[in-house]
N, C-alpha and C positions, 0 to 999 in steps of 0.2 A: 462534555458533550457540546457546548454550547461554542466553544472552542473550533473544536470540528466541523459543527455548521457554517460557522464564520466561514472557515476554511473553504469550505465547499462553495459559499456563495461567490466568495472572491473570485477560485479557481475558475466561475465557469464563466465561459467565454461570451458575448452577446450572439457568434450565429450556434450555439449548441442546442439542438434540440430536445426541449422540454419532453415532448412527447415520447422519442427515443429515448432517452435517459429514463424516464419513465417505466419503457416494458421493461429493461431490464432488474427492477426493484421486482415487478410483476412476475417475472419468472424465475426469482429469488423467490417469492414467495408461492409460487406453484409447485416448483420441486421440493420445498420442505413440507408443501402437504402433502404430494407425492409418496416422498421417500420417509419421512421422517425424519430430515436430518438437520440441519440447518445449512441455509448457503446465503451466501454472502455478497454483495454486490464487492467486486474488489477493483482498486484505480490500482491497473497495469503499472502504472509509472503516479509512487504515492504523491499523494497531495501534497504531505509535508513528510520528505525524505528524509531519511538521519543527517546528522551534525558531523560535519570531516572532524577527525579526533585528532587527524596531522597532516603535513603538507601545505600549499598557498592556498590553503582554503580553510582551514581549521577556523575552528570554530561556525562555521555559514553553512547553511542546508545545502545538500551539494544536491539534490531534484526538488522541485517543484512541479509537479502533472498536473495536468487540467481536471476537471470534473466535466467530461464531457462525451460522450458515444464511444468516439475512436479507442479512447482510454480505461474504458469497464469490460469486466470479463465475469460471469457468472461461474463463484467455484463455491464446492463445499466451506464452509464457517471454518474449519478442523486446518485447513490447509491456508486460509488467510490468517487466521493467528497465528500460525508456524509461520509465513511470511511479513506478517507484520510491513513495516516502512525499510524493511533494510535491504528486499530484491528488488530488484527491474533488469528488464531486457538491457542488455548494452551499459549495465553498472560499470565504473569504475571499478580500480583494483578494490580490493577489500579491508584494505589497509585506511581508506579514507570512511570507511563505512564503521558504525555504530556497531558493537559485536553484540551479538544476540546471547542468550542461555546456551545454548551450542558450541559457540565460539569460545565463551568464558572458558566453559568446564574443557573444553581441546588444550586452552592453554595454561592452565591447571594441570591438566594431566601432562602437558609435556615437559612442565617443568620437575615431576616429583620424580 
């Protein structure tokens, strides 16, 4: 966790608004009392993106996203752990992307 925060405080920029960044923890926390369910504050374009597995970039975070307004999106909990660090708008191929549980068991299954 403590990692993470790091993460966060680096990410965010000097003009990001505190206060913005703000409602949306807020209304993370209003639709799970709402609804019961949980949601999530989620970085559109994660903080710390997965590691290219190949290509000129192997080994290096191929995103880095801000912590900042433009880049949160309030979704259900359910669907940001299924998203995890390994989607963004305008990803690379997926070939440089970290494979998920998903992706393992696809290529598993295509090979038996």
């Amino acid at each position: 966790m403590a990692y993470r925060d790091a993460a966060k405080i680096q990410a965010t920029p000097a003009w990001a608004s505190k206060k913005k960044i703000g409602e949306f923890y807020k209304a993370a926390d209003f639709l799970g009392m709402v609804t019961g369910e949980y949601y999530h504050v989620d970085h559109i374009v994660p903080l710390l993106g997965p590691v290219a597995k190949s290509g000129p970039f192997k080994g290096e975070r191929i995103v880095c996203g801000l912590h900042c307004e433009a880049n949160l999106a309030v979704i259900p909990g359910s669907e940001n752990a299924a998203k995890g660090n390994r989607y963004w708008p305008d990803m690379p191929d997926e070939i440089y992307a970290t494979p998920g549980a998903e992706d393992i068991a696809e290529i598993l299954a295509s090979r038996a």
